[in-house]
C-alpha positions in Angstrom: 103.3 132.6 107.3 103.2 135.5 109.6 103.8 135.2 113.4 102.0 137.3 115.9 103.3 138.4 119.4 100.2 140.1 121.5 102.0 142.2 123.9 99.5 143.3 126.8 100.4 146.5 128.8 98.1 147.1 132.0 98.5 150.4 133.8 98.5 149.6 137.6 95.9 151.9 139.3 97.9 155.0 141.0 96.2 156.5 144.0 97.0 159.7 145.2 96.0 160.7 148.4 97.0 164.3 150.5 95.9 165.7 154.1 97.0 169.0 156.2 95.7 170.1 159.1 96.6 173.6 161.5 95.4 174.7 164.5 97.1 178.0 165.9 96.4 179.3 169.5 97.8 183.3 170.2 97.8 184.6 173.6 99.4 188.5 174.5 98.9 190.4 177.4 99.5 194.2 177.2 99.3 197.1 180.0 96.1 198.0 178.9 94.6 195.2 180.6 93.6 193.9 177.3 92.7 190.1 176.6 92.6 188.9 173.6 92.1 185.2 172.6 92.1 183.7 169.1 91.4 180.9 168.4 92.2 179.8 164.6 91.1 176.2 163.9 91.7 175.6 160.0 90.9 171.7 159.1 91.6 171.4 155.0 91.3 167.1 154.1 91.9 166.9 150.3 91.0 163.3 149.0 91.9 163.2 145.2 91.5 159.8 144.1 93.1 159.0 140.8 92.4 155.9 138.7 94.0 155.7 135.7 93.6 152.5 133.7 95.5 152.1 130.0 95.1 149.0 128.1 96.7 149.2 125.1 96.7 145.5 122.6 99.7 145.9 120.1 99.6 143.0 117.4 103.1 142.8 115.8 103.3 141.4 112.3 106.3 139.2 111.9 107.1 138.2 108.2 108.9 135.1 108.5 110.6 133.4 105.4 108.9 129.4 104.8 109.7 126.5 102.8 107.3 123.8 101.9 108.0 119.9 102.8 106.4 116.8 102.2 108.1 113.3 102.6 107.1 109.9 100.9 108.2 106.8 102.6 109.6 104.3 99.5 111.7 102.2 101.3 110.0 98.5 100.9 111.1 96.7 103.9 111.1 99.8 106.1 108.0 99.3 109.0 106.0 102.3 109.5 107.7 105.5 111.0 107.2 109.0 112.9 108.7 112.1 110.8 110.0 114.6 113.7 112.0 117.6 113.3 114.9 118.7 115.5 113.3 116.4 118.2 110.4 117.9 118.5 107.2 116.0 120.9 105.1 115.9 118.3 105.8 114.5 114.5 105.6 116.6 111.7 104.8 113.7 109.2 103.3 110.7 111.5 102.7 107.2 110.9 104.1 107.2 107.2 104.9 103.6 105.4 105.5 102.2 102.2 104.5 103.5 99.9 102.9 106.4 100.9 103.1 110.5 99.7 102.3 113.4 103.1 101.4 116.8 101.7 103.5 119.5 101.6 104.0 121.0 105.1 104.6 124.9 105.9 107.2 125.3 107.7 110.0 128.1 108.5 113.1 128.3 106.1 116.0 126.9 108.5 118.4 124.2 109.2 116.8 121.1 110.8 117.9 118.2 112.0 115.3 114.8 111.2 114.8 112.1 113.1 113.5 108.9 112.1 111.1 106.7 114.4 109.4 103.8 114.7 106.2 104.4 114.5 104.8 105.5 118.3 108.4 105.8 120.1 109.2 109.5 119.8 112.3 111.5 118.5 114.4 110.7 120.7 114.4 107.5 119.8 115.2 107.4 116.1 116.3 104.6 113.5 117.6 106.9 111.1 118.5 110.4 111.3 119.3 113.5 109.2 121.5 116.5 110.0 121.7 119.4 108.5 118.6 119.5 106.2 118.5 123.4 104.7 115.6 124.4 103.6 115.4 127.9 101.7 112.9 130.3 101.5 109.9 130.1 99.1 111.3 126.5 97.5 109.1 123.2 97.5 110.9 120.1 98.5 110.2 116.5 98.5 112.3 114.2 101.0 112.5 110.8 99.8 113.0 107.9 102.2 114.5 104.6 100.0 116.9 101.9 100.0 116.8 98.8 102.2 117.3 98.6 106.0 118.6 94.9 105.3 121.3 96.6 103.7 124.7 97.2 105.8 124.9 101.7 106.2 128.1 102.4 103.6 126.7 99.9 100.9 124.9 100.1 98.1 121.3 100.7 98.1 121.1 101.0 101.7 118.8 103.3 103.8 119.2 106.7 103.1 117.1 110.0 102.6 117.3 112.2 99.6 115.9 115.9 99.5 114.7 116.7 95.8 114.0 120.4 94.8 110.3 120.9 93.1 110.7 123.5 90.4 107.0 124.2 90.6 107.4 127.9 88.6 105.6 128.9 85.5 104.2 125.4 83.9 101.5 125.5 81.3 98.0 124.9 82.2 97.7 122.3 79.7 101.6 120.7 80.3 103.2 118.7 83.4 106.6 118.7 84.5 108.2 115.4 85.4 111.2 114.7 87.9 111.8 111.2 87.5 114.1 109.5 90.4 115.6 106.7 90.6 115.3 104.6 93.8 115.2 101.0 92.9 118.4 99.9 95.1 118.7 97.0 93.1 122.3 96.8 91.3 121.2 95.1 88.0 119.1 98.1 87.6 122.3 100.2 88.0 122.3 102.1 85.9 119.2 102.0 83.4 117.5 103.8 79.9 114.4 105.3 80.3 113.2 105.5 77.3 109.4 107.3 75.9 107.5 105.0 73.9 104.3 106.9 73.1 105.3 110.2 71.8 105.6 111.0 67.9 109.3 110.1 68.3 108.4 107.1 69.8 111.2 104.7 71.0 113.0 108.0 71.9 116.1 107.6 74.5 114.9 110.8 77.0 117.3 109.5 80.1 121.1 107.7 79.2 122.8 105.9 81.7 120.4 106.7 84.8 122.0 106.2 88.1 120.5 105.0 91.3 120.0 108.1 93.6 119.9 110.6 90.8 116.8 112.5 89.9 115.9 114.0 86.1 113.5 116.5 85.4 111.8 116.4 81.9 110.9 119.3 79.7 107.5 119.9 80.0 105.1 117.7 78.4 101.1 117.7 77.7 99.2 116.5 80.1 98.5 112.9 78.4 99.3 109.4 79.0 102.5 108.4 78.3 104.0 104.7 78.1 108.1 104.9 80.0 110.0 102.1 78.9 113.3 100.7 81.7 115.7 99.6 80.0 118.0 97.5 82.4 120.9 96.2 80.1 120.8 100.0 78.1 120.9 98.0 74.9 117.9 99.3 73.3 115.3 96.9 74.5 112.3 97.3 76.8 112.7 95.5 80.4 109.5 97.1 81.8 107.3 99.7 80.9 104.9 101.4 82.8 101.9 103.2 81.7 101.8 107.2 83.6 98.4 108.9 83.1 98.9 112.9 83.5 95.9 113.3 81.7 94.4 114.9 84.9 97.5 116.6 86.2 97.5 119.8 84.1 99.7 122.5 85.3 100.9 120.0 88.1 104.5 119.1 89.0 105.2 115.6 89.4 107.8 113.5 90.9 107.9 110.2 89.2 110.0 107.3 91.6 111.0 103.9 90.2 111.5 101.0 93.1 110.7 98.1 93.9 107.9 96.5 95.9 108.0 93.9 98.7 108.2 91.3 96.5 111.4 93.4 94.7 109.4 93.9 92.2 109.9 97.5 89.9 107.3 99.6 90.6 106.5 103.4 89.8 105.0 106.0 92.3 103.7 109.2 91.1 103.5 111.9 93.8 101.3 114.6 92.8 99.6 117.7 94.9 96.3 115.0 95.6 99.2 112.6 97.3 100.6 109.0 95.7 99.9 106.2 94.0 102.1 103.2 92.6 102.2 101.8 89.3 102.8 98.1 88.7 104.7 97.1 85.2 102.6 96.5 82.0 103.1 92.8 81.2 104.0 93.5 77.9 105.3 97.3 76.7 102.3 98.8 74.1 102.9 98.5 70.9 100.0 101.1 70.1 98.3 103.6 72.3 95.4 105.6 72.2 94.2 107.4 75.1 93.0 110.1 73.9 93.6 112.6 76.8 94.2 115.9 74.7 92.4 117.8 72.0 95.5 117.0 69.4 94.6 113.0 69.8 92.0 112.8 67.3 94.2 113.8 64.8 94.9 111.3 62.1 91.3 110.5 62.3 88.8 111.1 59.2 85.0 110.6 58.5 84.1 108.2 55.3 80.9 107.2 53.9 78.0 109.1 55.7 79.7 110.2 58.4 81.0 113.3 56.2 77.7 114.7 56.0 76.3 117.3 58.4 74.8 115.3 60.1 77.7 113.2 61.2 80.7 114.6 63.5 83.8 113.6 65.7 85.5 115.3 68.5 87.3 115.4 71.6 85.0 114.9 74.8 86.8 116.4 77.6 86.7 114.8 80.7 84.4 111.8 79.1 87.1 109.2 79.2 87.7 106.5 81.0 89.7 108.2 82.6 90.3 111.8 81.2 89.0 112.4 77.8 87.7 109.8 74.8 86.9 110.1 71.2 82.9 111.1 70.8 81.2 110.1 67.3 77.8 110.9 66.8 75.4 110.9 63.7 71.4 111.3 63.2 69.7 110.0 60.6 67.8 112.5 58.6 66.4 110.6 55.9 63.4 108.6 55.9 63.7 106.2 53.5 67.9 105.8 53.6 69.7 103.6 56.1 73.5 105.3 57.3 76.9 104.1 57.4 78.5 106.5 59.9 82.4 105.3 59.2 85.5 106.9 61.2 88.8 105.6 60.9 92.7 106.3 61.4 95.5 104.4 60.1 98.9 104.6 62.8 102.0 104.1 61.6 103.7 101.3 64.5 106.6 99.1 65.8 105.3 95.7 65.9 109.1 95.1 67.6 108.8 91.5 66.0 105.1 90.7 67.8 103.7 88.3 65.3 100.6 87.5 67.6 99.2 90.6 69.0 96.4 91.9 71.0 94.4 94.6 70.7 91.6 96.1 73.6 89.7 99.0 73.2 86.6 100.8 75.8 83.4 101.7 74.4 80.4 103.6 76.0 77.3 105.4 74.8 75.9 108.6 75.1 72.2 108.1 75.6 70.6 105.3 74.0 71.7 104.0 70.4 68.7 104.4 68.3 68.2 101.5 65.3 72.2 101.4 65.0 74.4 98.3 65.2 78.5 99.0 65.8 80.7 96.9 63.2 84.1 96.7 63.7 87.2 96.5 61.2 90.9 96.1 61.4 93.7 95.9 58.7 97.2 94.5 60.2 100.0 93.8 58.2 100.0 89.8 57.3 96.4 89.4 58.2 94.4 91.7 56.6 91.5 93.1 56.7 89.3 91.6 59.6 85.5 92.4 60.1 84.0 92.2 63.9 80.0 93.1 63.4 77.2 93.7 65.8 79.4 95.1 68.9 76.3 97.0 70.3 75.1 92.9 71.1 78.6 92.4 73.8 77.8 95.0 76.6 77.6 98.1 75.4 75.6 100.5 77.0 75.8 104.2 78.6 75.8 103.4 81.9 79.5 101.9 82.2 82.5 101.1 80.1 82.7 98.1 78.2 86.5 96.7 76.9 86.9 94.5 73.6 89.4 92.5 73.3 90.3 90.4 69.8 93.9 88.9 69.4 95.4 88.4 65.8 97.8 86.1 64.5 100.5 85.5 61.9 100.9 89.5 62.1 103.9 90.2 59.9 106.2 92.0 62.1 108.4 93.9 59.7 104.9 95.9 59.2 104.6 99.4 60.2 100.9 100.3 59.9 97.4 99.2 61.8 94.2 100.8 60.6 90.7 100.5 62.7 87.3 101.7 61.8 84.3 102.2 63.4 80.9 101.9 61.6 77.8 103.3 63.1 75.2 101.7 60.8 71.7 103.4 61.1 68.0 102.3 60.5 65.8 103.9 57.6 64.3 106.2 59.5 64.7 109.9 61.0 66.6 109.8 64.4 68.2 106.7 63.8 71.6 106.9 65.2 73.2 107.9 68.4 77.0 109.0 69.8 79.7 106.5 70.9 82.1 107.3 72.8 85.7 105.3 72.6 89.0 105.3 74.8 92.1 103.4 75.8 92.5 101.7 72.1 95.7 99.8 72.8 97.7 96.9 71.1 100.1 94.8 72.9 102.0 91.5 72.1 100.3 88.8 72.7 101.3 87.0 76.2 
């Protein structure tokens, strides 16, 4: 940000003005008897008027230094407040509450101090202040307000306000970078195990012995959908787990806070550059996941049957999910005498963490019309076996909206590690018979 100074010089008009007048009288008498009389009269007015007027406009260019702010108000029994800086009259982040993400605001690298006010009494005023805040040039900073005002200043998980640094430099455009923070000032939950549950090394440990007030910042991941798992007593097992779609966020950083809610609930809050949003706890952590956000998630899937001719094909459709992207299977019927099976399929290798009744959901959607094609269904889980669902096109399914399935299974043997689904598109006799599906968000989670 550059400041300007306009500095105005105005020449004041100068006028010069000069006037001489003579008049000489000689008189001389000789012996001659000679008079002579001159008279001289010399007038000379000289007016010289001189108006000079210089205006002369000088813009000065200023470079001055700037760091970015923005402040996100995640203390849950905190009323709604005024943001000002070194008590200014006017609030740089106004009427912020729980939870809730400003943008990031320009402002000159410098020491300020903050103050904290209820919302509509001005700086002056404050609940809460902070002295001292540097803020260096070209850095991005998010302020976080958290703990409890019912809790005594000095104790733990009382009020407080923690700067984090946003290392926003040189992310992929298909990755996101995470700092995950932890503000839940809730002591059971000091400290916890955040653990990944959806990558290939899933049930992966990526943060040991997490502190409250301490942030974390991942290595860079794709922009997916992820399942984070809390664990509170650090032995291994799930407490909560919270699903984080980045599927959008590509080339974003991201500052992922766990809390609680009013209720003292845990809760997420992802704070991206479009602002905030909270994430309430899955009820039960996913025991499969398949969101199918980046080009790489359709691998482990194959075409049987009919769906290896030509005429039959699967992909990734970008940006056709629900949300982000979705699995697209399509196949026209070329024959006219020949009915299709159009058959896809994957088998996943899982953790059925001792489920033995399980659910599984799954979104379905059409692109255009299905043409003389009904949508069968089949599943293979260890313990029940193979399991046929038939004429899905008949429950919803249309290409207007999503439609979620549901089925749950039971008697699942849980020292099983694999779960196989397949999709049949079975078409009419006839040329054109057929169509594309399109398929998202296949999950399985332990029964409730």
């Amino acid at each position: 940000m550059k400041l300007k100074t306009l500095l105005l010089l105005a020449a004041i008009p100068t006028f010069a003005l000069s006037a001489c007048g003579d008049d000489e009288d000689t008189g001389e008498e000789e012996e001659a008897d000679t008079d002579t009389d001159t008279d001289t009269d010399t007038d000379t007015d000289t007016d010289t008027d001189t108006d000079t007027d210089t205006d002369t406009d000088t813009d000065t260019d200023t470079d001055v230094d700037t760091a970015f702010l923005r402040v996100v108000h995640f203390a849950s029994d905190a009323p709604t407040v005024d943001i000002f800086a070194n008590e200014g009259t006017e609030a740089v982040f106004p009427d912020a509450s729980f939870p809730v993400a400003s943008a990031y605001e320009e402002l000159e690298a410098a020491t300020y101090d903050i103050q904290i006010s209820e919302d509509g009494n001005p700086a002056t005023t404050p609940v809460f202040e902070v002295e001292g805040l540097a803020l260096d040039a070209d850095t991005y900073y998010t302020a976080v307000a958290h703990g409890l005002l019912g809790n005594s200043e000095g104790t733990f998980g009382a009020f407080t306000v923690t700067p984090l640094v946003d290392n926003r430099d040189e992310i992929g455009s298909s990755d996101v970078r995470i700092q995950v923070f932890h503000a839940a000032p809730v002591a059971a939950f000091d400290p916890v195990a955040v653990w990944n549950v959806t990558l290939p090394d899933a049930g992966s440990e990526i943060i040991e012995s997490f502190a409250y007030g301490s942030s974390e910042q991942l290595p860079d991941l794709p922009a997916a959908v992820y399942d984070l798992c809390l664990d509170v007593g650090q032995d291994a097992t799930c407490d909560a787990t919270f699903t984080v779609n980045a599927s959008s966020l590509g080339g974003q950083f991201v500052n992922l806070l766990a809390g609680i809610d009013g209720d003292g609930n845990p809760i997420m809050y992802v704070v991206t550059d479009a602002g905030g949003s909270q994430i309430d706890a899955n009820p039960e952590p996913s025991i499969l996941n398949l969101a199918f956000d980046a080009a790489a998630s359709t691998t482990g899937w194959e075409a049987v049957a009919d769906a290896t001719l030509d005429e039959a094909s699967f992909e990734w459709g970008d940006g056709v999910g629900n949300p982000g992207g979705a699995l697209r299977l399509s196949g026209s019927n070329t024959s006219e005498t020949a009915g299709r099976a159009y058959i896809f399929q994957t088998t996943q290798t899982v953790d059925y963490a001792g489920a033995t009744d399980v659910t599984l959901t799954f979104d379905l959607k059409t692109e255009g019309a299905l043409v003389g094609t009904a949508v069968q269904l089949q599943t293979e889980l260890p313990g029940v076996g193979v399991v046929n669902t038939f004429d899905l096109q008949n429950d919803g399914l249309n290409d207007a909206t999503w439609t979620t399935y549901t089925t749950d299974y039971e008697s699942v043997d849980p020292s099983g590690t694999t779960f196989r689904i397949q999709f049949n598109m079975a078409a009419g006799a006839f040329t054109g018979a057929g169509g594309t599906l399109l398929i998202d968000n296949i999950k399985i989670v332990e029964t409730e």
